[in-house]
C-alpha positions in Angstrom: -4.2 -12.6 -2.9 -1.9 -9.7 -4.2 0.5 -10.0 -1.1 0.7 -14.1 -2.0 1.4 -13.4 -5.4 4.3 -10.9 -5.0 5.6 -12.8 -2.3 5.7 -15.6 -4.2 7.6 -13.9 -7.1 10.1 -13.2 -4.7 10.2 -16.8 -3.2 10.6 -17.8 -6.9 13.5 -15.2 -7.7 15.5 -15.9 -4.9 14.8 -20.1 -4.2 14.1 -21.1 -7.8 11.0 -22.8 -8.6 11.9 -26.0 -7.2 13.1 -25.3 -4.0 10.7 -22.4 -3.0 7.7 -23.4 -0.3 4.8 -22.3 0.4 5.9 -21.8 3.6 8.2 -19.6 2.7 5.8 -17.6 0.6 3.1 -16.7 3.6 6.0 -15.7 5.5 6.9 -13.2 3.5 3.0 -12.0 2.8 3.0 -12.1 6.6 -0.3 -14.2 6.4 -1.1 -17.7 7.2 -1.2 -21.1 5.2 -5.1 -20.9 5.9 -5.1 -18.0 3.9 -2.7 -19.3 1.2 -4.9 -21.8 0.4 -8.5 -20.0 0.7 -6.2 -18.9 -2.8 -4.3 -21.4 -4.2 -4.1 -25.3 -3.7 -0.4 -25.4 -3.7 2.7 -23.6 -5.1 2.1 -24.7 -8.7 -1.0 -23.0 -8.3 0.4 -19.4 -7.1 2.8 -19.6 -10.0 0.3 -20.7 -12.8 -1.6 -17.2 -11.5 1.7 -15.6 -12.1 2.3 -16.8 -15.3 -1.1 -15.8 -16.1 -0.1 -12.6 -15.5 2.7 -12.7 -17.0 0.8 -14.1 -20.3 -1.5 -11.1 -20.1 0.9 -8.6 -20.0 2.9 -10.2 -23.1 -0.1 -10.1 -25.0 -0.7 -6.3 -24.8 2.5 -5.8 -25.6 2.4 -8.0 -28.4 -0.3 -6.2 -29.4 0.6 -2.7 -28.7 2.5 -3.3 -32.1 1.9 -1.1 -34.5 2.4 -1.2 -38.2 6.4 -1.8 -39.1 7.5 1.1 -41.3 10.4 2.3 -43.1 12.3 5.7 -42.1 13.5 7.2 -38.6 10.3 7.1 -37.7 9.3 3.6 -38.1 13.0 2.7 -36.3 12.0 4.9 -33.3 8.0 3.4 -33.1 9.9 -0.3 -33.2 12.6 0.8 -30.8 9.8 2.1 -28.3 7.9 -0.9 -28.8 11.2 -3.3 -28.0 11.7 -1.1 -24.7 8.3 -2.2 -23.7 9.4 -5.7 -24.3 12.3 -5.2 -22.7 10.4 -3.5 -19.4 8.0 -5.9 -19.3 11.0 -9.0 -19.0 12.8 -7.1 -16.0 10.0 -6.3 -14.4 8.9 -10.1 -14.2 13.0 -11.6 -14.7 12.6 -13.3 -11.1 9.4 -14.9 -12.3 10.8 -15.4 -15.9 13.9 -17.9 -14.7 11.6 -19.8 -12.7 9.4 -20.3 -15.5 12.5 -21.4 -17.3 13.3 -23.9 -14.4 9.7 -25.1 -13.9 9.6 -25.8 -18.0 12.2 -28.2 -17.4 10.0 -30.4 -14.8 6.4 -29.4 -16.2 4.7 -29.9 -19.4 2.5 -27.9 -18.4 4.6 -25.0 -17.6 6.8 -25.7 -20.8 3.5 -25.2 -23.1 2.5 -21.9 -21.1 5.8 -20.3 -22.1 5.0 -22.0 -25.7 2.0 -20.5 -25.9 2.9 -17.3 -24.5 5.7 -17.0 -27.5 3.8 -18.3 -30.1 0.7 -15.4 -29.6 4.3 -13.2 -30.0 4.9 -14.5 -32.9 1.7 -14.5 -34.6 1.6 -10.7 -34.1 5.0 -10.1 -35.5 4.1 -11.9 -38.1 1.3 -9.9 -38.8 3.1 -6.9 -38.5 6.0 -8.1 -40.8 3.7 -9.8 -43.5 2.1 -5.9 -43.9 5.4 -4.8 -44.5 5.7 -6.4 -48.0 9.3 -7.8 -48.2 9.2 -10.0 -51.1 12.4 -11.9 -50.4 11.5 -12.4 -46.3 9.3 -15.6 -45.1 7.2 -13.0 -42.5 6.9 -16.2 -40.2 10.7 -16.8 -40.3 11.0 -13.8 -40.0 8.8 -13.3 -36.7 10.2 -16.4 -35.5 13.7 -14.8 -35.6 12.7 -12.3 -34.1 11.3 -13.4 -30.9 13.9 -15.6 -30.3 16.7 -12.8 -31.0 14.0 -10.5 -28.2 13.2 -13.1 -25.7 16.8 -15.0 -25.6 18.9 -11.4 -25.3 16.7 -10.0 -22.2 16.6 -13.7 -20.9 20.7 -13.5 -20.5 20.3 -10.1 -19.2 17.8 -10.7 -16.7 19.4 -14.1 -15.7 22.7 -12.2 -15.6 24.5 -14.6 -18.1 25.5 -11.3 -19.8 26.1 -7.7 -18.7 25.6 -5.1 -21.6 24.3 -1.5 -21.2 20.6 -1.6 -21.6 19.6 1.3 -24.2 22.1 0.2 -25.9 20.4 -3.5 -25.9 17.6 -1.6 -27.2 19.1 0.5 -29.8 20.9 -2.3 -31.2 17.5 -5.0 -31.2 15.9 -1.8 -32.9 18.5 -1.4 -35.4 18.9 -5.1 -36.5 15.3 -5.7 -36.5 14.9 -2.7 -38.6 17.9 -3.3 -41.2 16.2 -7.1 -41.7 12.9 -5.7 -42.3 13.7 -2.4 -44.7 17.5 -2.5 -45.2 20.4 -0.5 -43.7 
């Protein structure tokens, strides 16, 4: 099942969603359709067990979180936690802008990324409503911030823009950390 799965990552990062087959995907797993489908009924199945994975991952991230706080120290805890983000988006880009394309055909797929972002966000806000800010609306707020986190390493990943990676992070981490405490 492993092989079919990260073959069918890289079916999906090199095709698209829409024009990758299954038979491409057990020839790169070197295995047979018999065996694709002892696993999965068809392609939409394979990449629902991606984005499960996918899902999964976000959430410990989301949840590796820790409490926002003012200082260097709080900056370099949110900057660490931001690389995560960040590692975690590269490592499944491929998969990522074929969850992007299958949104645009799927409802289905549409309210995995949905729900994906919106555990994010509930999180964040968590983490921001903590921090006490009188004159910040913590779900704005964590709203905002996902979409500044998840848009920026989409164009990266998708290659719609080339910038220097740390400094990606750096800059997220210093933004994010100006809103919440001030510059």
């Amino acid at each position: 099942m492993r092989k079919l799965l990260d073959a069918g990552g890289e079916v999906f990062a090199a095709k698209g969603y829409h024009a990758a087959r299954v038979d491409d995907i057990v020839k790169l797993a070197k295995t047979s359709h018999g065996t694709f489908y002892l696993y999965f009924s068809n392609k939409e199945d394979l990449f629902r067990a991606l984005a499960g994975e996918i899902t999964d991952e976000m959430q410990v991230v989301a949840e590796s979180l820790g409490p926002l706080a003012a200082g260097p120290e709080g900056r370099a805890a949110l900057r660490e936690w931001i690389e995560q983000f960040a590692d975690l988006y590269a490592r499944w880009g491929p998969v990522v802008r074929a969850w992007t394309e299958a949104e645009m055909a799927s409802l289905e797929f549409g309210r995995l990324g949905t729900d994906v972002l919106t555990r994010l966000t509930r999180v964040l806000t968590d983490r921001i409503t903590a921090v006490e800010a009188p004159d910040l609306d913590p779900a704005i707020a964590a709203l905002a911030l996902v979409a500044m986190l998840e848009r920026l390493n989409y164009y990266v990943i998708s290659d719609q823009v080339r910038i220097d990676r740390e400094q990606m992070i750096d800059t997220l981490a210093d933004v994010t950390h100006a809103a919440l405490f001030g510059a």
